[in-house]
N, C-alpha and C positions, 0 to 999 in steps of 0.2 A: 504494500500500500504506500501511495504517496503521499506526504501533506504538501498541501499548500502554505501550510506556517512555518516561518523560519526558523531555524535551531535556537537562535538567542532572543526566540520571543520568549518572555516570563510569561505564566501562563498561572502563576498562582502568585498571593502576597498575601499577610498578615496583616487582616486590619480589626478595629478593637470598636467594640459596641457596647456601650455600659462601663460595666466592668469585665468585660468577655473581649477575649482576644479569639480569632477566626483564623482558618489557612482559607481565604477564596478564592474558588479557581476559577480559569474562564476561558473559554476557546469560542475561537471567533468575536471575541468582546462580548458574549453574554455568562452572566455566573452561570456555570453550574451546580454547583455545591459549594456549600460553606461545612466545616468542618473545625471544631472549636477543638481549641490547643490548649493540653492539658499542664497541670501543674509541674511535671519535671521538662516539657517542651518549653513553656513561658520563662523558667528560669537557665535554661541554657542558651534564648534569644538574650534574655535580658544580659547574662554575660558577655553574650557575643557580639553587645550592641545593636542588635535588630531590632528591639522595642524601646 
C-alpha cells in the first residue's frame, strides 16, 4: 500500500483538556482518536520537556 502522506508528517501530539492530557491522532487532518496519557507517560513527557 501507498500513502499519500509524507514520512515526516506528525500525525499525533499531546494536547491537554482540563486537567487531562491526550495523545490525538489525525490522518488526513481529521482526529481520529484521542487517547488519554496515563500517569507514568505524563511524567516521563514532563521530564523530557514535552508538556
Amino acid at each position: 500500500m501507498v500513502s499519500n502522506y509524507p514520512a515526516s508528517q506528525k500525525l499525533w501530539k499531546v494536547v491537554q483538556e482540563r486537567d487531562n492530557f491526550y495523545y490525538e491522532i489525525k490522518l488526513a487532518g481529521v482526529v481520529i482518536d484521542r487517547i488519554r496519557v496515563d500517569e507514568p507517560a505524563k511524567s516521563y513527557l514532563k521530564k523530557e520537556g514535552l508538556l
